[in-house]
C-alpha positions in Angstrom: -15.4 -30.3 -17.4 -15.0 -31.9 -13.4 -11.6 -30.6 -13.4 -12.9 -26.9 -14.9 -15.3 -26.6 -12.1 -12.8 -28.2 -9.3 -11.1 -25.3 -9.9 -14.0 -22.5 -9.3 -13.4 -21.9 -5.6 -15.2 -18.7 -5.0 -18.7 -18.3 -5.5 -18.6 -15.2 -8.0 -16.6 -17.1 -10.5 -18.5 -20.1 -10.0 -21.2 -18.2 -11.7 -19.2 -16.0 -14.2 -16.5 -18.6 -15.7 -18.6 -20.9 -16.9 -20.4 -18.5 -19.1 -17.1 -17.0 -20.2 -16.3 -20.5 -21.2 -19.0 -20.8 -23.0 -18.5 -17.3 -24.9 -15.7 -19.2 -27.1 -17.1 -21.9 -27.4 -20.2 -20.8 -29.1 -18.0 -18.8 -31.0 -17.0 -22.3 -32.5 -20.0 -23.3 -33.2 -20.9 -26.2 -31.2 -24.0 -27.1 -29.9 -25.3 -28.3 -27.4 -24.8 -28.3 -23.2 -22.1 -27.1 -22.0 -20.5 -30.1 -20.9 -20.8 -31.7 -24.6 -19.5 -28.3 -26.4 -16.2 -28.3 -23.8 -15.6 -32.1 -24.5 -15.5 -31.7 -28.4 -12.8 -28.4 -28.1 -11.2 -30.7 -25.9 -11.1 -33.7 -28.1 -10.2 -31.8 -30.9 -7.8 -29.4 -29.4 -5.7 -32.7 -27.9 -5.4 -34.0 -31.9 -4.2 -30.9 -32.3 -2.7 -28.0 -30.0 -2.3 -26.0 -33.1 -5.7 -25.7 -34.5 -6.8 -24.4 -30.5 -4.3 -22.0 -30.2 -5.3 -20.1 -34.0 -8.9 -20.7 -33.2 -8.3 -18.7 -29.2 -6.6 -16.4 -31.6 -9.5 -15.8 -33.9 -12.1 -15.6 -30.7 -9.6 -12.6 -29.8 -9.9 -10.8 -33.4 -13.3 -11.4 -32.7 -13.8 -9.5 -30.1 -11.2 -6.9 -30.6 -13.6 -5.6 -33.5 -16.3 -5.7 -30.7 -14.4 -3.2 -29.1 -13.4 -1.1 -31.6 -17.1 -1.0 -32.2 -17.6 0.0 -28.4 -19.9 -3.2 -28.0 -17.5 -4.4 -25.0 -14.3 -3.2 -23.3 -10.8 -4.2 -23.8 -10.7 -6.3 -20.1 -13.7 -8.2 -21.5 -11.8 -10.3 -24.0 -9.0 -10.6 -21.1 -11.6 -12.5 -18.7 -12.9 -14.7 -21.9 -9.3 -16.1 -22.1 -8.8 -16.5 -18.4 -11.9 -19.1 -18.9 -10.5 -20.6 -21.4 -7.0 -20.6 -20.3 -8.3 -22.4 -17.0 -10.3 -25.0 -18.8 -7.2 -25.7 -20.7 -4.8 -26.1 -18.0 -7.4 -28.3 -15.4 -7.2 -30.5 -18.3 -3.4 -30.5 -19.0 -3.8 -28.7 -22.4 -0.1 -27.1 -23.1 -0.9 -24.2 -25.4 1.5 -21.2 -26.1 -0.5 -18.7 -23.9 2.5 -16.1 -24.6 1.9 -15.9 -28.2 -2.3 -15.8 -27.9 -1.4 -13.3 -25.3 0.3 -11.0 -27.0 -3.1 -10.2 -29.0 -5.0 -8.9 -26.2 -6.0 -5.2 -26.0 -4.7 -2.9 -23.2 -7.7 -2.7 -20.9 -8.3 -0.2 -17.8 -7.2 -1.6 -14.7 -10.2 -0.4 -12.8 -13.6 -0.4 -14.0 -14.4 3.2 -14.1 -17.6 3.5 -11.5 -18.4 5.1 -8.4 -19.6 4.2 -5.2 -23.4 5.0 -4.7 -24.4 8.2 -2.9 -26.3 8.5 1.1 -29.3 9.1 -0.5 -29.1 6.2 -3.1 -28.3 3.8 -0.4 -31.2 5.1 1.8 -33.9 4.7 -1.2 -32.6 1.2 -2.0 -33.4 0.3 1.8 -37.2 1.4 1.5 -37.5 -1.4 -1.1 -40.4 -3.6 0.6 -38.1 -6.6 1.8 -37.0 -7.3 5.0 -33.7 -8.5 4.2 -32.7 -5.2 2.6 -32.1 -3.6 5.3 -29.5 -6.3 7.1 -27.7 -6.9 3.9 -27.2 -3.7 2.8 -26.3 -1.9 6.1 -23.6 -5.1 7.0 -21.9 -4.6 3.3 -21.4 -0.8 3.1 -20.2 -0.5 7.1 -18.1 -3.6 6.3 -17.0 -4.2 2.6 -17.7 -7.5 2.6 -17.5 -9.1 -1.0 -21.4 -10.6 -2.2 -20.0 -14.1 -2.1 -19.1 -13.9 1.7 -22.9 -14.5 2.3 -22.4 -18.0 1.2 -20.2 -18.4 4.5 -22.4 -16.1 7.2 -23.8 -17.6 10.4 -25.6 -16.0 13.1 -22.3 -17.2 15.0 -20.0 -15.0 12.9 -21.4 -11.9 14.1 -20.1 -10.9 17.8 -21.6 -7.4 19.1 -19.0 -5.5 21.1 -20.0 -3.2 24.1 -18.2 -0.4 25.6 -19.5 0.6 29.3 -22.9 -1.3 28.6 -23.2 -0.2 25.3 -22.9 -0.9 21.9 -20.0 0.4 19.7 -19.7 -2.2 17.0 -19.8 -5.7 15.9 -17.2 -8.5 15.0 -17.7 -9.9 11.5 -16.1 -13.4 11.0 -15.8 -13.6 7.3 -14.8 -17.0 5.1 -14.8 -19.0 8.4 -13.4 -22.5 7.8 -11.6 -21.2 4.3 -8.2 -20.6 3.9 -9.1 -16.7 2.9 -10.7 -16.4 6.5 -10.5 -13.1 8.1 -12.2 -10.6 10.4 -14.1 -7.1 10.4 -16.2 -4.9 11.6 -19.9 -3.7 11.5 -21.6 -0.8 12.6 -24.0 -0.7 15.7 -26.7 0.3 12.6 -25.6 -3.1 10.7 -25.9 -5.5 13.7 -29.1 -4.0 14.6 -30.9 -4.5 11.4 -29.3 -8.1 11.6 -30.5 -8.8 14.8 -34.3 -7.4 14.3 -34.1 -9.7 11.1 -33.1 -12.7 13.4 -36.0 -11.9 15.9 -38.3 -11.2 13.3 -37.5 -15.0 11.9 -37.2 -15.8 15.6 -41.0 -14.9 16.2 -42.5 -17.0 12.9 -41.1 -20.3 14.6 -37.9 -20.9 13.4 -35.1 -21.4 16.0 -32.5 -19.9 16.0 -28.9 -21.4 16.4 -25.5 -20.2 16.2 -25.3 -22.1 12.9 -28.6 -20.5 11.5 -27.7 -18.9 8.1 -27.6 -15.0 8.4 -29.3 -14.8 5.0 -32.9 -17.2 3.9 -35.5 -17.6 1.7 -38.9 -15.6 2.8 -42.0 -16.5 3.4 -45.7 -15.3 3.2 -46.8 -13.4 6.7 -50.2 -12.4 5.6 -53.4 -14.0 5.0 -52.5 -17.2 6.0 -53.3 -19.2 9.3 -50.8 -18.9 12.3 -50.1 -22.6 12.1 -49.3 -22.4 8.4 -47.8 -19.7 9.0 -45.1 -21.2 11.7 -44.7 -24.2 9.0 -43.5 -22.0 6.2 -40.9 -20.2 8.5 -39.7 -22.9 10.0 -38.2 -24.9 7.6 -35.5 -22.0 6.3 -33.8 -22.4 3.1 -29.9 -20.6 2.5 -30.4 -17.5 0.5 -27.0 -17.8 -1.5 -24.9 -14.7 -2.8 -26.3 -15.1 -6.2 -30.1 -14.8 -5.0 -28.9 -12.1 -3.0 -27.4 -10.4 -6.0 -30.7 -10.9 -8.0 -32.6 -9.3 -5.2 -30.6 -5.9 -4.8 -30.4 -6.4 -8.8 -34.7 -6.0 -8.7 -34.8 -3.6 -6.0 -32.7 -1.2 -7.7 -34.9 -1.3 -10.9 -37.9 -0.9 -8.9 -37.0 1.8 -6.9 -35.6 4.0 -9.7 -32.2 3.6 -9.6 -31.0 1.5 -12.2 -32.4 2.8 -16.0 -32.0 1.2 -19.3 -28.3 2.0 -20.8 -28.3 4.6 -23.9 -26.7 3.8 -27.1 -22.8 3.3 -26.6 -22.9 3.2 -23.0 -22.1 -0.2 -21.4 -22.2 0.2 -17.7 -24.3 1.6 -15.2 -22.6 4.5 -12.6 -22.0 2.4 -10.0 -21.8 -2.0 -9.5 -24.9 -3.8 -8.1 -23.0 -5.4 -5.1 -19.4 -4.0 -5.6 -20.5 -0.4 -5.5 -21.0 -0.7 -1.8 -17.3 -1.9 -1.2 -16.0 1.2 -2.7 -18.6 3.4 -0.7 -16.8 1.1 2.3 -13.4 1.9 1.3 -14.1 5.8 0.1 -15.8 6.4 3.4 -13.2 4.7 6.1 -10.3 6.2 4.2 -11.2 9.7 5.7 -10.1 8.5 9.0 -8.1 5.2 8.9 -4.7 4.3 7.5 -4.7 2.8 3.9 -3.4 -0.2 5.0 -5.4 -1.1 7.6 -8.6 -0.2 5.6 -7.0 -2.9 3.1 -6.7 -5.5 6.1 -10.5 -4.8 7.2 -11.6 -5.5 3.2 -9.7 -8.9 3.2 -6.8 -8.0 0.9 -3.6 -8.9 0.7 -1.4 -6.3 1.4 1.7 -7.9 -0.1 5.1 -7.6 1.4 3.7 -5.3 4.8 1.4 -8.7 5.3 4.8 -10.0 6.8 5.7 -7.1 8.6 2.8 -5.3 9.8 0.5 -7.1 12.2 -1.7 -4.3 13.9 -4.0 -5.6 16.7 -7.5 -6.1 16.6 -7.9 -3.7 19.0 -5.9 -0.8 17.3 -8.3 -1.6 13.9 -11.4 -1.7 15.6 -10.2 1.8 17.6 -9.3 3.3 14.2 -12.9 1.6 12.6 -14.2 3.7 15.4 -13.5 7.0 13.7 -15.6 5.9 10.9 -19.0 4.2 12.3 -20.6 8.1 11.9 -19.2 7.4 8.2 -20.5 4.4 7.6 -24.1 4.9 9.2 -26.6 5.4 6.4 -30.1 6.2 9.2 -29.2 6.7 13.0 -28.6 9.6 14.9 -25.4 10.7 13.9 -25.6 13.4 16.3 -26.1 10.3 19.1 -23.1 8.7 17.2 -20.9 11.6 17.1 -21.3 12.2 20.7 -20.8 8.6 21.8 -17.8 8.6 19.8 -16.5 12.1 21.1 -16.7 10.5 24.8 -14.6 7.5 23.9 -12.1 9.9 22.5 -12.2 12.3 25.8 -12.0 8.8 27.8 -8.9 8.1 25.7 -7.5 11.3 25.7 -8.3 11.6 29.9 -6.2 8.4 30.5 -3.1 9.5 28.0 -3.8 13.0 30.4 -3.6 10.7 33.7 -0.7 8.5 32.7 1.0 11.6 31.9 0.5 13.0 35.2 1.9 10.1 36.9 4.6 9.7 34.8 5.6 13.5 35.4 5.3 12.8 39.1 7.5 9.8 39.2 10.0 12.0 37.0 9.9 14.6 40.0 10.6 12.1 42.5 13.5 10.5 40.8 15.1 13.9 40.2 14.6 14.9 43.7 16.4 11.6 44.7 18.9 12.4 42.5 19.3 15.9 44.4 19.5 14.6 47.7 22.1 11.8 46.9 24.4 14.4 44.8 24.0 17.1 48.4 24.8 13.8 50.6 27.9 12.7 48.2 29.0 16.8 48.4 28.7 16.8 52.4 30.6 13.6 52.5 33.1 14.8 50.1 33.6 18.1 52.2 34.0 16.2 56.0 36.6 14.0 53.9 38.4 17.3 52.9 38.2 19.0 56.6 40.1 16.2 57.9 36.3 15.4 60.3 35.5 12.5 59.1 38.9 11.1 60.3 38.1 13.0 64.1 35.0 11.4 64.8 36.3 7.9 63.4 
């Protein structure tokens, strides 16, 4: 079971493999803990390769009848065997996966959801907790994944002014980790971020570049100040999976998630995920596909080799979506802000223009004067003066 966990990197299948794992092996009827079930298939499955491969086999007819009966969906059975298959190979199982494969159901290759609405974002962020508003404004302006939050420092986050004021922040996401990237937040996302930090700030904890963007709360009311400064102080990581519990709770309680009807498995749009696509639905009104791709963290295949746009060209093209991605400020404010960088932009491309127009004019005029001086030359040669006043 060591070598099955080794193998979890991120956080989200941390937390989901495990209990796909255990989905088959419940299915075989063991009891017990998880790490006593998984060392009994593994024991018996060693003895014999054969008996695991027709009893993966049955877990899949199993659950093919579940779908037929519209109790799961095809791509469910498909992540129970990735689980499995894992566990198998961490612990140098050899099983013919091409044969248990060939039993799987087509399944959709995108989960058919929708990114939430303005309106459903902005009644989410009245829920009563003061970390609502900094998590949910940094993941639809930057389409962070829910298990980047395990990574986030204060440090990460880098506020970028333009004439004295500010047009966006940095995001530093999966620093230290192999899938470490950048991207950007709105002037909304890093202000809610940075109230949060003062608001910490002011109960007594101190701040550091290392301080974890996301922590446990404490009581503010009714309590002494001095008891009050020790509960703050001692700050406790709020991981991704308490931060998907608490957006989980605050959509129940403010009316947006309601109990499933008969047949119907999910809800119209992902706890956590729907704010990616809102991310990616939004900026793909103004940006280039590709480079919306490079600001969610994704590989882009083969143009990952090829094209290497700037930071500043993606943060100029992220730009043209902050009005977008903005959920409460002025947009008005933002749409004029960002109409003045463009006229700025557009005023140098004018100026450089101009003096590239100008140094045209003077190389042609040069041009003039030396083809008249070669003509004049040309014509004392042919009058026989030049020779005379040699």
């Amino acid at each position: 079971m060591a070598s099955f966990v080794y193998a979890l990197k991120a956080a989200e299948t941390q937390r989901q493999y495990p209990r796909r794992f255990r989905a088959f092996l419940d299915f075989l009827g063991y009891r017990g803990t998880l790490q006593d079930q998984a060392k009994l298939f593994l024991e018996n499955a060693r003895q014999n390769a054969q008996w695991a491969e027709a009893e993966i086999m049955k877990f899949v007819a199993f659950q093919r009848e579940r779908v037929e009966a519209r109790e799961i969906v095809g791509s469910t059975i498909r992540n129970y065997i990735k689980a499995t298959k894992l566990f198998c190979q961490m612990n140098d199982l050899v099983l013919n996966w091409d044969k248990i494969r060939r039993g799987l159901p087509s399944a959709r290759q995108s989960a058919n959801d929708r990114a939430p609405t303005i309106e459903e974002i902005k009644r989410l962020l009245e829920y009563p907790d003061r970390r609502m508003k900094p998590i949910v404004h940094t993941m639809v302006s930057s389409g962070i994944r829910i298990g980047s939050w395990d990574y986030l420092c204060w440090k990460h986050v880098s506020p970028i002014l333009e004439n004295g004021k500010l047009i966006a922040a940095k995001l530093q996401v999966y620093a230290g980790d192999p899938e470490e990237y950048y991207c950007f937040i709105t002037p909304e996302a890093y202000t809610s971020l940075n109230d949060w930090m003062e608001f910490r700030s002011g109960y007594g904890e101190v701040i550091t570049g290392n301080s974890w963007l996301m922590r446990d709360i404490w009581q503010t009311t009714n309590i002494t100040y001095g008891a009050k400064l020790g509960l703050a102080t001692s700050p406790k990581k709020l991981r991704s999976s308490g931060i998907r519990r608490l957006l989980d709770r605050a959509l129940w309680e403010q009316g947006l998630r309601h109990p499933l009807v008969n047949g119907v498995r999910r809800h119209e749009w992902k706890v956590a995920h729907g704010f990616r696509k809102f991310f990616k639905t939004q900026t793909e009104r103004t940006m280039k596909s590709l480079n919306v791709e490079i600001l969610m963290g994704h590989n882009i295949g083969l143009a990952d080799s090829y094209y290497k746009p700037s930071e500043q060209e993606l943060l100029k093209e992220y730009l043209s979506a902050v009005v977008l991605l903005t959920i409460h400020d002025d947009k008005t404010k933002l749409e004029k802000q960002l109409k003045e960088l463009e006229d700025k932009s557009n005023d140098n491309e004018y100026i450089i223009e101009g003096r590239l127009h100008e140094k045209e004019v003077q190389i042609q005029s040069l041009i003039k004067r030396q083809e008249k001086f070669e003509q004049l030359i040309q014509s004392l040669i042919d009058s026989g003066q030049l020779k005379k006043a040699l």
